[in-house]
SERO-4910 file (N, C-alpha, C, O; in steps of 0.05 Angstrom, whole numbers):
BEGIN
 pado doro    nc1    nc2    nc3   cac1   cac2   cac3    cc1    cc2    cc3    oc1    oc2    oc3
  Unk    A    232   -557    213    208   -568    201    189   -577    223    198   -586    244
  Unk    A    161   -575    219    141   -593    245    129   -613    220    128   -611    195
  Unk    A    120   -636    242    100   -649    230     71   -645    253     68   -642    277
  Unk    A     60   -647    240     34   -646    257     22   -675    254     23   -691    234
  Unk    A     11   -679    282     -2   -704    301    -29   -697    296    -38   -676    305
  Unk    A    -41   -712    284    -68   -716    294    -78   -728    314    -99   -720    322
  Unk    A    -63   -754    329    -72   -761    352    -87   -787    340    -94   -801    359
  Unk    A    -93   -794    324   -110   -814    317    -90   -838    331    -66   -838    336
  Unk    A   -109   -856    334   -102   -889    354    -81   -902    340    -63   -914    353
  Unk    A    -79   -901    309    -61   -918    294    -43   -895    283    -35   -897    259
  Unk    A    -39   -883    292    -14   -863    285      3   -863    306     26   -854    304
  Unk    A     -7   -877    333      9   -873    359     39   -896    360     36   -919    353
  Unk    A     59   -887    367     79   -908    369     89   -919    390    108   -934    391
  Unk    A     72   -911    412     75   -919    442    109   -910    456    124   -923    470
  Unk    A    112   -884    444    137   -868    452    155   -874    447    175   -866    460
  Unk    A    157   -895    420    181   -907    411    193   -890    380    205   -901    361
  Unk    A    186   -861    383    183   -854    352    222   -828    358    229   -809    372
  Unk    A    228   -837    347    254   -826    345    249   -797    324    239   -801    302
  Unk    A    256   -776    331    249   -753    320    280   -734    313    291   -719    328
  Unk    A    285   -738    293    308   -716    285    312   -691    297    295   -674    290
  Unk    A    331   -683    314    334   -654    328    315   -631    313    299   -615    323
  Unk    A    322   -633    288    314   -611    268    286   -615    267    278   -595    256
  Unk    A    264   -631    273    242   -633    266    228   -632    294    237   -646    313
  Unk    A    202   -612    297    182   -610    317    161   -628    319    152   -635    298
  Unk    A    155   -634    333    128   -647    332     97   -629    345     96   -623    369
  Unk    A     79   -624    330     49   -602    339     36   -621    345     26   -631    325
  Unk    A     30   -631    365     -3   -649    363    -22   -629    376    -21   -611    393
  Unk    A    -41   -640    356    -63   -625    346    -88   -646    374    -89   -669    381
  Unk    A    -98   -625    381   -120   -627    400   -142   -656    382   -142   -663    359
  Unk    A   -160   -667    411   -171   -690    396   -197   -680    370   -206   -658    373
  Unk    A   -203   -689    356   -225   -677    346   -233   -652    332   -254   -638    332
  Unk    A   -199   -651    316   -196   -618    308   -183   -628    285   -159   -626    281
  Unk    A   -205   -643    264   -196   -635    229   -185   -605    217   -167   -601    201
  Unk    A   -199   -590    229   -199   -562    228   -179   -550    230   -175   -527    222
  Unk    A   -161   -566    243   -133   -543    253   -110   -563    236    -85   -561    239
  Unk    A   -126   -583    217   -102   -605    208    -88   -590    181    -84   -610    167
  Unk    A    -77   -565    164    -74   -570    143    -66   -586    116    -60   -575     94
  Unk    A    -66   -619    124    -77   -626    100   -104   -634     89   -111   -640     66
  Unk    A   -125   -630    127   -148   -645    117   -161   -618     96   -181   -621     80
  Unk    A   -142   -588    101   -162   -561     93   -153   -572     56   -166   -564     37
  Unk    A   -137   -585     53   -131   -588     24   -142   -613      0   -141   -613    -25
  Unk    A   -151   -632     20   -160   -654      8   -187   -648      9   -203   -657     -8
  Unk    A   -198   -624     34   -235   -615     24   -232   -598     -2   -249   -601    -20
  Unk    A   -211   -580     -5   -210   -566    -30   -214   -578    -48   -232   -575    -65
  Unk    A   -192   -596    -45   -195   -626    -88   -219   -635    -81   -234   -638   -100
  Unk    A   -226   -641    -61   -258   -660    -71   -273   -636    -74   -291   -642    -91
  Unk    A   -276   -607    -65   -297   -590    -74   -285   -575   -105   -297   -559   -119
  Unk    A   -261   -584   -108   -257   -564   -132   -248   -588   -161   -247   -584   -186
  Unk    A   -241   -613   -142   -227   -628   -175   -234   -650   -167   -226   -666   -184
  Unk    A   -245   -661   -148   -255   -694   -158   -286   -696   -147   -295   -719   -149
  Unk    A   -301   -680   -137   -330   -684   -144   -343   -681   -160   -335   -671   -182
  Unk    A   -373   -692   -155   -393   -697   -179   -383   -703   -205   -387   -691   -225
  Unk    A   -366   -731   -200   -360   -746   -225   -360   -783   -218   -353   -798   -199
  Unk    A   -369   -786   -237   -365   -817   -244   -346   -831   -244   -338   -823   -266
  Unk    A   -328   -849   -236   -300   -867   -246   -303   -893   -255   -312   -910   -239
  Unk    A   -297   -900   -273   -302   -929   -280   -287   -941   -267   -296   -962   -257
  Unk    A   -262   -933   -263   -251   -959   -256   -233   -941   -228   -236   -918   -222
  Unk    A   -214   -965   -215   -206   -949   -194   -176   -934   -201   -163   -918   -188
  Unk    A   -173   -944   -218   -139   -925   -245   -153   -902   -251   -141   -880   -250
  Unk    A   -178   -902   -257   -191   -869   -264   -186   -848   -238   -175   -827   -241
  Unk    A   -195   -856   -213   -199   -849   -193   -167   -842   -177   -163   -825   -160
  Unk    A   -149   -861   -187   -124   -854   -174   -110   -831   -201    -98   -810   -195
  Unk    A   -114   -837   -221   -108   -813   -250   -123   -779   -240   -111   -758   -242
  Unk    A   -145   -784   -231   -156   -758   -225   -143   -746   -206   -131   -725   -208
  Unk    A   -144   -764   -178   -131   -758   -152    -96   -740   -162    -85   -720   -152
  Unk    A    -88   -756   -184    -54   -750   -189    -66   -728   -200    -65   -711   -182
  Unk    A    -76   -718   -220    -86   -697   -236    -90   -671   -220    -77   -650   -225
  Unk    A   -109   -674   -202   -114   -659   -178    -98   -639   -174    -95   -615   -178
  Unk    A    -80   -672   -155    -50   -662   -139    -39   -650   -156    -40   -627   -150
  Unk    A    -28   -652   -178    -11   -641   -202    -19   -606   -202     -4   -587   -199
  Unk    A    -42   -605   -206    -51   -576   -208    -47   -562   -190    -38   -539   -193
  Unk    A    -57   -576   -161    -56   -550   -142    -19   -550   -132    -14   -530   -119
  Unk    A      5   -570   -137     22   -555   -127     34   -540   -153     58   -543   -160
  Unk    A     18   -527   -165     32   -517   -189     17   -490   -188     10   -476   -207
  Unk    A     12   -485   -160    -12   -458   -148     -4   -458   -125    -20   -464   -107
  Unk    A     26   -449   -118     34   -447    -91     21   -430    -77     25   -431    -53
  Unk    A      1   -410    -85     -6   -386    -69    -37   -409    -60    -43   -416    -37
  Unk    A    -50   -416    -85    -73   -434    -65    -67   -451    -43    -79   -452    -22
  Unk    A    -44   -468    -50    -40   -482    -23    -33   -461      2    -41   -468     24
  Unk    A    -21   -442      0    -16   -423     20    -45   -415     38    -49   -417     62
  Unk    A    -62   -405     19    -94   -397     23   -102   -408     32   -111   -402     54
  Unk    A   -105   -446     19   -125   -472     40   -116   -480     60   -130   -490     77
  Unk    A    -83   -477     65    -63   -492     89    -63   -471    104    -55   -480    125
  Unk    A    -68   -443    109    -57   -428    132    -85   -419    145   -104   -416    130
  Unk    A    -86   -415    164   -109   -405    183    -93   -390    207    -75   -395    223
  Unk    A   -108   -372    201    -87   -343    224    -89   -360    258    -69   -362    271
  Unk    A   -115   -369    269   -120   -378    298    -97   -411    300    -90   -422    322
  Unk    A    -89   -421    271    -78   -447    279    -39   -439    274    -19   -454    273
  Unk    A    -40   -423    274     -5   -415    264     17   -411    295     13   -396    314
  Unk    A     33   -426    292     47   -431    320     74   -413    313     90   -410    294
  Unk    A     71   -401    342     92   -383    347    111   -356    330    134   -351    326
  Unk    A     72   -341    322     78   -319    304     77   -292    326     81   -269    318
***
């Protein structure tokens, strides 16, 4: 499995982060949303399931957000489509 690093200031653990053999770590260059695939998935829901709408309250707004999420992992091939980018794929 990898997790990918964005590098952001409050994600850092000052080299104290214990990492399971089985798990990689990618950090991602500074200033590269672009190469993050979850930021390519959260522009999708706001361009495809939570813009240009109103929320009354902030339970509306976390109900939609779940709604969202609900749909797209029930469209394994879209998440495949928004999450993969041929220039960001490591060690094909």
């Amino acid at each position: 499995a990898v997790i990918t690093l964005d590098g952001a200031g409050w994600h850092q653990t000052g080299g104290k982060l214990q990492v399971p053999e089985n798990i990689s770590l990618l950090p991602l260059p500074p200033y590269s949303p672009e190469l993050n695939p979850v930021e390519n998935v959260w522009q999708f829901l706001r361009q495809n399931q939570l813009s240009n709408r109103v929320y009354e309250t902030y339970d509306a707004i976390v109900d939609a957000c779940c709604d969202a999420w609900n749909a797209l992992i029930n469209d394994p091939s879209r998440i495949t489509s928004i999450a993969t980018r041929d220039y960001a794929q490591v060690n094909r």
